[in-house]
N, CA, C and O of each residue as an XYZ file, in Angstrom:
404
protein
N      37.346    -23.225    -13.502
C      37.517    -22.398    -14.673
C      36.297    -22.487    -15.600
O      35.961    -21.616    -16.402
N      35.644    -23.721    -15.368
C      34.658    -23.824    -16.239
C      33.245    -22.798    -16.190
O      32.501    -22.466    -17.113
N      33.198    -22.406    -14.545
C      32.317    -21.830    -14.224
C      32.817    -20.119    -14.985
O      32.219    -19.315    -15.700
N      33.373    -20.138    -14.737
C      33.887    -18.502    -15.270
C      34.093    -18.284    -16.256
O      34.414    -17.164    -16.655
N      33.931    -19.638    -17.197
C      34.055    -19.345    -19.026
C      32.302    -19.323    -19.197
O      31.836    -18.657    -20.121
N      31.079    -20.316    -17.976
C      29.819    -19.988    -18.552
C      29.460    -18.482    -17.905
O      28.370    -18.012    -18.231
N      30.215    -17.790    -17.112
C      29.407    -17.064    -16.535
C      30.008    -15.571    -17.863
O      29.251    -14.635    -18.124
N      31.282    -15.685    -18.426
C      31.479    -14.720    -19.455
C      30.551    -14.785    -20.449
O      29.987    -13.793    -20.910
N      30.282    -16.424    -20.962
C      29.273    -16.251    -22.128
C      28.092    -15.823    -22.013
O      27.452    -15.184    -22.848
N      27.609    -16.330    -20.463
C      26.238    -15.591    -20.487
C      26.049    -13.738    -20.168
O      25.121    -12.979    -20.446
N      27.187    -13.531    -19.576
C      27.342    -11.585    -19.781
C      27.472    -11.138    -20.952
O      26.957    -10.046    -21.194
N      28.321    -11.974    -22.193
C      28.340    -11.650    -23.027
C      27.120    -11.851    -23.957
O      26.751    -10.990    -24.757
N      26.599    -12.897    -23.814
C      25.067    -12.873    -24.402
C      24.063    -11.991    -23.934
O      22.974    -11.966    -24.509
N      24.278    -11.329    -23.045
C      23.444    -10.703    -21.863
C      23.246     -9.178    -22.966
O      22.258     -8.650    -23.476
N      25.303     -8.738    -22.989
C      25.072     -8.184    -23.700
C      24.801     -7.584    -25.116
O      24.271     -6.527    -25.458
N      25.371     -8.667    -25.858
C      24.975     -8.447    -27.687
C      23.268     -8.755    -27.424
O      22.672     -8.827    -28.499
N      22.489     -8.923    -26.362
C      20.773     -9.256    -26.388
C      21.001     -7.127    -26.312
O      20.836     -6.469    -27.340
N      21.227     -6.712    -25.485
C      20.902     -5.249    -24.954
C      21.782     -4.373    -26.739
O      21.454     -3.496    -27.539
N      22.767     -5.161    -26.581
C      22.412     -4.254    -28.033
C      22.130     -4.200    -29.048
O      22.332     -3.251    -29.806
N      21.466     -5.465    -29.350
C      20.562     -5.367    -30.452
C      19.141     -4.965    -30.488
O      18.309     -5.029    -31.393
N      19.068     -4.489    -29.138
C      17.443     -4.062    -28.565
C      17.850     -2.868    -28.578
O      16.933     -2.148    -28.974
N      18.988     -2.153    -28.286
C      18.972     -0.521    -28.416
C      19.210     -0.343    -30.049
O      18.331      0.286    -30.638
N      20.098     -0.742    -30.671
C      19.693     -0.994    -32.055
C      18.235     -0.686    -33.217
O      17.984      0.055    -34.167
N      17.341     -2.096    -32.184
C      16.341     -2.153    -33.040
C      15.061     -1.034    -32.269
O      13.972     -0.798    -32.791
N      15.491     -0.525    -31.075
C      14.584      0.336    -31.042
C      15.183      1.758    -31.272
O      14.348      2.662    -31.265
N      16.425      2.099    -31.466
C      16.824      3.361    -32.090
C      16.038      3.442    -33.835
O      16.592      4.162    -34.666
N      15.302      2.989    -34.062
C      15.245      2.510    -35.497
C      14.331      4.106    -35.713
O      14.110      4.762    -34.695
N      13.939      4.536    -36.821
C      12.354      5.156    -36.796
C      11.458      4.753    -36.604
O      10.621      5.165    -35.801
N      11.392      3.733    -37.373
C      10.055      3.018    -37.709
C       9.112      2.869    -36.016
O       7.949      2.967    -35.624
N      10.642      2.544    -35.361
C       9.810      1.768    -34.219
C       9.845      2.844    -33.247
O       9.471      2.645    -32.091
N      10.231      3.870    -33.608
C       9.738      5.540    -32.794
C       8.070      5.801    -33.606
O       7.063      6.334    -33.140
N       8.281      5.258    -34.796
C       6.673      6.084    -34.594
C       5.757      5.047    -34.721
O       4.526      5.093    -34.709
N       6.649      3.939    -34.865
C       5.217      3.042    -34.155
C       4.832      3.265    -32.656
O       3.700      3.336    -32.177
N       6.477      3.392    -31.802
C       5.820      3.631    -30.320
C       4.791      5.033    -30.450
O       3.662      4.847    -29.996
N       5.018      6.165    -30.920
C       4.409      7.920    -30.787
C       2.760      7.575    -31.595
O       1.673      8.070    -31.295
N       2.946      6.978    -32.237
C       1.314      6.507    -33.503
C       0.477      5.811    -32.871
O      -0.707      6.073    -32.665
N       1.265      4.618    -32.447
C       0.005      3.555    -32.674
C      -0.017      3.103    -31.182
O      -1.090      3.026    -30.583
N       1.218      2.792    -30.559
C       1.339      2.470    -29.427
C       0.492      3.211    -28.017
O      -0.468      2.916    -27.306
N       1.414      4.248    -28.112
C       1.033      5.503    -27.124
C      -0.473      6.045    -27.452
O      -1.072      6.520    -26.487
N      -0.986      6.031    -28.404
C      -2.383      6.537    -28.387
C      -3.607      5.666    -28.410
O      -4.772      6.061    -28.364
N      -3.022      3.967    -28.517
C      -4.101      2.910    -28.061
C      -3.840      2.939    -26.433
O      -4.634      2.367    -25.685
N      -2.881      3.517    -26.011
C      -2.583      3.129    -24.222
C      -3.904      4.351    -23.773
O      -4.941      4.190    -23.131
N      -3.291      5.620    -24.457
C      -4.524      6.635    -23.812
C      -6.028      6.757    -24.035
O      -6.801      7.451    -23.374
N      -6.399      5.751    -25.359
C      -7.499      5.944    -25.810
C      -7.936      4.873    -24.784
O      -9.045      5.284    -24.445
N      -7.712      3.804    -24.137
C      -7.965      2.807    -23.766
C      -8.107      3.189    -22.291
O      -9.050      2.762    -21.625
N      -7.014      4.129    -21.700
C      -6.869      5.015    -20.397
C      -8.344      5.504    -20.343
O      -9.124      4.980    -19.547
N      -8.724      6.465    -21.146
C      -9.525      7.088    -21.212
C     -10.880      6.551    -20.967
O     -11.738      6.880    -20.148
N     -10.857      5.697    -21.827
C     -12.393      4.459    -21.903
C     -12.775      3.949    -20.580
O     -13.960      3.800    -20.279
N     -11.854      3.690    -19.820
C     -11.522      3.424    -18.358
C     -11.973      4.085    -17.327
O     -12.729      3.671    -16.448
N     -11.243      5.684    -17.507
C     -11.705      6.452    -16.820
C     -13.041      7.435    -16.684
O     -13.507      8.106    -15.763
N     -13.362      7.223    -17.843
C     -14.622      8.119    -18.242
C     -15.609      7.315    -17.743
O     -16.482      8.035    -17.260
N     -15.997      5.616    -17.587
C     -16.858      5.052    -17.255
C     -17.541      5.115    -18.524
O     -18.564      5.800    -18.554
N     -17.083      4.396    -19.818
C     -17.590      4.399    -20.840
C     -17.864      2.699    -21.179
O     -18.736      2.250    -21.923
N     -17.170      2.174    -20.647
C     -17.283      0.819    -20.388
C     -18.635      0.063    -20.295
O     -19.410      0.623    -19.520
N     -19.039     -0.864    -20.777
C     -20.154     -1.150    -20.420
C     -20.729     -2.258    -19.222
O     -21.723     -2.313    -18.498
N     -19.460     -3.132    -19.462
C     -19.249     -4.411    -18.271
C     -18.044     -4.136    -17.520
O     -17.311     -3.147    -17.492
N     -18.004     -5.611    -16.722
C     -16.727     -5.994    -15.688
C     -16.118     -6.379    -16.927
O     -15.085     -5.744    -17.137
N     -16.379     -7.107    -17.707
C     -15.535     -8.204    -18.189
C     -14.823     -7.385    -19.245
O     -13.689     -7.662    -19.636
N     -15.410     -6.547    -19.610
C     -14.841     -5.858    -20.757
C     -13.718     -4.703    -20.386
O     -12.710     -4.462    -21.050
N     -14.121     -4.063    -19.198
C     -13.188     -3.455    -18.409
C     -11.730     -4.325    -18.096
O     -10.620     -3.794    -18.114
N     -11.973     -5.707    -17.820
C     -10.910     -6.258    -17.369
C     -10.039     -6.412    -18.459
O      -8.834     -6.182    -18.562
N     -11.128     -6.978    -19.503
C     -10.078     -6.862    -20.571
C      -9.569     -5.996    -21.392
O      -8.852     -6.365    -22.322
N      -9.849     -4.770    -21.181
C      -8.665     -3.530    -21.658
C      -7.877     -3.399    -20.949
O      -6.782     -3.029    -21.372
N      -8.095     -3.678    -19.338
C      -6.675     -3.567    -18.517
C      -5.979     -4.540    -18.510
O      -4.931     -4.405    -17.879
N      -6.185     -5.667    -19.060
C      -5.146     -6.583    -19.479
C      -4.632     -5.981    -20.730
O      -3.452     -5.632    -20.733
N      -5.456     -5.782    -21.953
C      -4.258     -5.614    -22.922
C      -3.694     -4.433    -22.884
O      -2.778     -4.207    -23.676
N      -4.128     -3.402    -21.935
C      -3.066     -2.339    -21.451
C      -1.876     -2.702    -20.958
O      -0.795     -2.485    -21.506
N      -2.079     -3.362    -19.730
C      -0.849     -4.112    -19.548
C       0.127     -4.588    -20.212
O       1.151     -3.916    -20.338
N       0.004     -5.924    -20.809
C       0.670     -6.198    -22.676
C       1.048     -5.404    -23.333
O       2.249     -5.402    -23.603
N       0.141     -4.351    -23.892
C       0.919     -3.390    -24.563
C       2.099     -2.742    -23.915
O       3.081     -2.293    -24.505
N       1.810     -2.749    -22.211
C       2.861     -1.508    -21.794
C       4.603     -2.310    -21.878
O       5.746     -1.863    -21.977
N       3.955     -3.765    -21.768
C       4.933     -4.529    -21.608
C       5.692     -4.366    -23.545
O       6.912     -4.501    -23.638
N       5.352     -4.252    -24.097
C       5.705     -3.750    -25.223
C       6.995     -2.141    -25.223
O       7.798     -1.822    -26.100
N       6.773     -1.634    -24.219
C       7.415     -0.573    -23.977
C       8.571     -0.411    -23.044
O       9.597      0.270    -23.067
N       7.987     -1.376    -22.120
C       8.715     -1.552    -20.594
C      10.321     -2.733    -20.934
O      11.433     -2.736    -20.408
N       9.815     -3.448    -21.844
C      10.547     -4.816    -22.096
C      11.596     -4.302    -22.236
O      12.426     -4.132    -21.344
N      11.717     -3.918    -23.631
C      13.287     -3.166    -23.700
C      14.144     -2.411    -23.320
O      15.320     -2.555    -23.655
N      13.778     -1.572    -22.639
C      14.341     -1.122    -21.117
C      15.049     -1.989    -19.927
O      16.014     -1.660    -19.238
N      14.259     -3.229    -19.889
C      14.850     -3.740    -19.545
C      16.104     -5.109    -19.955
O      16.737     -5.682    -19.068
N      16.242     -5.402    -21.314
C      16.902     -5.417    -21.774
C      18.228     -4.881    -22.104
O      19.293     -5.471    -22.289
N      17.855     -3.316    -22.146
C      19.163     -2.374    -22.045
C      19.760     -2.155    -20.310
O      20.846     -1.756    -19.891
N      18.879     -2.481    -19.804
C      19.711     -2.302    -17.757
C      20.452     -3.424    -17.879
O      21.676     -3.305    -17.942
N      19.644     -5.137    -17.953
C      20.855     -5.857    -17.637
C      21.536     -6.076    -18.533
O      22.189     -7.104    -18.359
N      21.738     -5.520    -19.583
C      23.309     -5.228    -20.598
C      23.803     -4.425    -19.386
O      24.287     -5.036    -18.434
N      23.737     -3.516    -19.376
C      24.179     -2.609    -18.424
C      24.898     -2.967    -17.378
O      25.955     -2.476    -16.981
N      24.091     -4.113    -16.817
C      24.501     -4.789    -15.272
C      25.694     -5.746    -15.966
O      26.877     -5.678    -15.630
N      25.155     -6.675    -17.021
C      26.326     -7.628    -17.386
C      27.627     -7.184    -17.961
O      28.433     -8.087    -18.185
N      28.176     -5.305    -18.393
C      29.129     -5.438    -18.785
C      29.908     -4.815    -17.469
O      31.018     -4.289    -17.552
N      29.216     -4.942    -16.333
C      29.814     -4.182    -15.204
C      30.101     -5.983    -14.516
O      31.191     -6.517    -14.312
N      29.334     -6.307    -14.393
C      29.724     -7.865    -13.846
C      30.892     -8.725    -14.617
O      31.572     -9.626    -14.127
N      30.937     -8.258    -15.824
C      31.748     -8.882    -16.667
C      32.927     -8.503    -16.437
O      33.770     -9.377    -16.233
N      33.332     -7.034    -16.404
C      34.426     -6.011    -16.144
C      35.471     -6.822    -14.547
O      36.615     -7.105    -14.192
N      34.045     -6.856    -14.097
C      34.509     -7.490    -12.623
C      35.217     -8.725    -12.079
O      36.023     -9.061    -11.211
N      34.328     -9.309    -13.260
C      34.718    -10.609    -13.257
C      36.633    -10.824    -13.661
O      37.480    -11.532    -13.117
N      36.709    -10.019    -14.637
C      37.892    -10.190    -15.939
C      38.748     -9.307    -14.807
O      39.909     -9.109    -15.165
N      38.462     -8.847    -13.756
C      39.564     -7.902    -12.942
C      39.891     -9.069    -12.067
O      41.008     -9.561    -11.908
N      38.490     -9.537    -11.388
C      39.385    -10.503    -10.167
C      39.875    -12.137    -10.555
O      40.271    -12.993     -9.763
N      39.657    -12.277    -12.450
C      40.718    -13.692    -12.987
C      42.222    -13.181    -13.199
O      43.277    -13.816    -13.221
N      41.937    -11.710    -13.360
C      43.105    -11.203    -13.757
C      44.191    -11.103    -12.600
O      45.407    -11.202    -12.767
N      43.265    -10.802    -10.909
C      44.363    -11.028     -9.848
C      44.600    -12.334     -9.682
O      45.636    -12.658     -9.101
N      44.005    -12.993     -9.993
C      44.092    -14.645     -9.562
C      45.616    -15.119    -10.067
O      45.990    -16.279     -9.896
């Protein structure tokens, strides 16, 4: 029983994490920080890349690292909101087959 009271808390933590991330990114602020500042350092940086405006390796590498980072800025909470997603379906599941038990 013990196992099935940690495995509720952690679905349930799983999910108050997913919704306080759809929450805090339903916000404005953090719509036009993603449309402002976000999204147009990814393309200006795209761009720098592709144009061969670059002057080194090293400097190249390091815009595609903090491209990366940034995207992870975008990507993160997404995934945050799936495994909410996954944990209130695992949870559901769970609470059906204690319930045949």
């Amino acid at each position: 029983m013990d196992e099935v009271k940690k495995l509720k808390q952690r679905y349930a933590q799983q999910i108050e994490d997913g919704r306080k991330i759809e929450v805090f990114t339903s916000m404005p602020e953090w719509q036009w920080y993603i449309e402002h500042v976000i999204k147009p350092t990814l393309d200006d940086y795209t761009n720098r890349i592709m144009t061969g405006v670059i002057q080194s390796d090293k400097e190249d590498w390091i815009l595609r690292g903090m491209m990366m980072g940034i995207k992870l800025v975008i990507d993160t909470p997404d995934q945050f909101k799936q495994v909410s997603g996954s944990a209130k379906t695992k949870a559901k599941a769970l609470q059906e087959y204690v319930d045949e038990s």
